[in-house]
Each structure stands twice: as C-alpha cells, then as structure tokens.
N, C-alpha and C positions, 0 to 999 in steps of 0.2 A: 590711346592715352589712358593712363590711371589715374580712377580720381583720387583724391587725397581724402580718407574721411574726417568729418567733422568732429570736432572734439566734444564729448557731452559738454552742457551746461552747468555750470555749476548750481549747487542747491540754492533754493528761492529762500531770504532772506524771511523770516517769521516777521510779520507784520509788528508793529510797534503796538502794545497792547492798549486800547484805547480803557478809560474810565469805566467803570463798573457802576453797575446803582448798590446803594448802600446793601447790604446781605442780611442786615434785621430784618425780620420779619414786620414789626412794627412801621416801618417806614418801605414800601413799597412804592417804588415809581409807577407813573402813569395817572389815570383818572381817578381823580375826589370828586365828592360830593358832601353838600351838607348842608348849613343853616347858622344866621346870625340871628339875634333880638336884641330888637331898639325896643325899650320900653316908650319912648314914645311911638311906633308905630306898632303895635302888640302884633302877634304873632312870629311866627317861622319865615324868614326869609332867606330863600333860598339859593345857592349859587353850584355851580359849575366850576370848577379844578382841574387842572393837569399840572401837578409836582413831579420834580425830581429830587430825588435824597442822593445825596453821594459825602462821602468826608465830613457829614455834621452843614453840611450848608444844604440849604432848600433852595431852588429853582422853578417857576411856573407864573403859570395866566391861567385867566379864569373869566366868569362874568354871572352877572346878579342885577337884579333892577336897575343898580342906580349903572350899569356900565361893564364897560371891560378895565381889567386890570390886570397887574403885572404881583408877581409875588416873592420875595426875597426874605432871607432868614437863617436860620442856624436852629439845631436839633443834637439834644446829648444823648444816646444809644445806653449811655450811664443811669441817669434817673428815667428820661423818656419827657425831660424838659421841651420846649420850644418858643420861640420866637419867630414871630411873623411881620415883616412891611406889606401892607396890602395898597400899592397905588394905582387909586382909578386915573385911567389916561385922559389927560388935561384936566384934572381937577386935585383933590385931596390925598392925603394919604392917613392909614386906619392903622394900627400896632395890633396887634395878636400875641400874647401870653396864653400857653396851654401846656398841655402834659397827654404822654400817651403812652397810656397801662396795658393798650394792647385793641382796645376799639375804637382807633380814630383817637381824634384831637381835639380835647376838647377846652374849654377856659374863657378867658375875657376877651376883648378888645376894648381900644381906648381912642377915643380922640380929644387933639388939644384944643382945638377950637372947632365947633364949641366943645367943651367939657363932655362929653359925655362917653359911657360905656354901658357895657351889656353882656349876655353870653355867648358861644358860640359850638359847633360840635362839627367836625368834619372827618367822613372817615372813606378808606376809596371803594369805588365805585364795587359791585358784588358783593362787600361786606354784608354781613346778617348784622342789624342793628337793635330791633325789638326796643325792650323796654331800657336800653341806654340812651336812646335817642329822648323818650319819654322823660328820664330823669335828666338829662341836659336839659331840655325847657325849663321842668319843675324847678330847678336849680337858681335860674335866672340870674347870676352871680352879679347886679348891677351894682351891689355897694364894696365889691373888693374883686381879690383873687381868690378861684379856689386850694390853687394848689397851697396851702396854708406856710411853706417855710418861706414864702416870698413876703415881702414887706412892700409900705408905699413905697421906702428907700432905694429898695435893691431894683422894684418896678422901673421905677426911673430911669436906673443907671440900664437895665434893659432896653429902654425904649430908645433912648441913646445908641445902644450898641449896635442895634439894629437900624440907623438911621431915621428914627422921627422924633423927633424932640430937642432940646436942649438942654436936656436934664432940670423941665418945670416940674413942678409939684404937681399932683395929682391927688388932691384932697376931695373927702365926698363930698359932691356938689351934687343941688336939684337937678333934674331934666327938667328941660325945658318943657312945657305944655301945649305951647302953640306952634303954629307953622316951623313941624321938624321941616329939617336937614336933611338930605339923602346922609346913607350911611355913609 
C-alpha cells in the first residue's frame, strides 16, 4: 500500500499583538521608588512602586508604612503632567499631582479629610537621583502646587478626574499638630 502524504500545514497565525508599555522614556514600566512629606511627621517617607505606563493611564501597587496600596492615574507624554489615586487597602485614599521633566515624579498629594498635603518625589528604581532628590525635600510644596499653571480650580477638577473627591475645595488649611494620621 502507498501511503498518501500529508499535506503541509498551513502558516501559524502571528499572535495578536498584546499592549506595549508606553515608548517614552520618561515613563518606564516596572519598579519605582521614592518618598512622600507629611509636615506633620517631618522627614522622608518612604515607599515601594511597581507602575505601568501604557496609553496615558498608570497601573500599580506598592507599600510604605502606613500599608499596601493600589495605584491608578493618567500621565500626558505632552507636558509630562500626572495624576495619581493612591488607595491603601481597607482604608483611605491620597490624590497625587506631579510632573516629569525627565527625573521621576515629582509634586503634591492631597487629602480630604483631614485636609492636609505635602510633597512628594518618585522616580524608578536605578535612576541616579543626587541633588533632585535633595531639592524635592527642600521644596516641601505644602501650601500649593508646583507645577505653577495649575490652580486650586483646575486641582479640583483633577482630583475628580482621578476618582477622589467631589470636586471640594481645597483651600490652605493648618496641619494639624497633634496625633497625625497615617498618610
């Protein structure tokens, strides 16, 4: 008997191209690190990051004294604007406003109750930081924002857009003096 031969197979379909991470250089995925200040608890507090960048939205978790968290957001490739939700699991949530000119992230956070904000600087993991890290401390941005074409207005509608708030006011208030808050 002859055998019949087999027909080749047809070519293998190219996979469906999955997501990419963002191609700026500015926003690489993977590990962060960095540093918030509560002027009520002076110094660097420090936390732990894994973002992803893709399409202008941020993706990650992380953790820092008070916990672990989850992190959600939006970033413009345009200015090198951002936005950050920072929610610790089963408790609060923190807003992050910052900008990145190319070393990390740096700018405010805010919260609504109670009132308070502070600075904050985060950039990933092997970056060389030297004396940007230093001028982020000195900085301490606790009665505004730095990047200066943002207003309390447009804050607002920011912290909105990013899911924490409800579009309250954000006027300078005290810090409180006695038994802080986790961040």
């Amino acid at each position: 008997m002859s055998e019949t031969p087999t027909p080749p197979l047809p070519p293998a379909t190219p996979p469906t191209a999955l997501p990419q991470n963002e191609t700026d250089e500015r926003f690489p995925s993977g590990p962060w690190t960095g540093f918030f200040l509560q002027p009520a608890l002076p110094g660097r507090h420090w936390m732990e990051l894994h973002l992803s960048f893709l399409e202008g939205k941020i993706r990650g978790e992380g953790r820092d004294w008070v916990g672990s968290f989850v992190v959600t957001g939006r970033y413009e490739t345009e200015t090198g604007k951002c936005w950050l939700s920072k929610k610790y699991l089963g408790k609060h949530d923190v807003a992050y406003m910052g900008y990145n000119e190319g070393r990390g992230i740096w700018g405010t956070w805010e919260m609504i109750d109670p009132p308070w904000k502070g600075g904050f600087h985060i950039w990933p993991e092997g970056m060389r930081m030297g004396d940007s890290v230093k001028a982020a401390e000195e900085s301490e941005p606790v009665s505004g924002v730095i990047v200066s074409s943002w207003t309390e207005e447009s804050l607002s509608e920011d912290l909105v857009s990013v899911g924490v708030g409800g579009g309250d006011s954000y006027e300078d208030e005290d810090q409180p003096s006695s038994s802080p808050e986790p961040h």
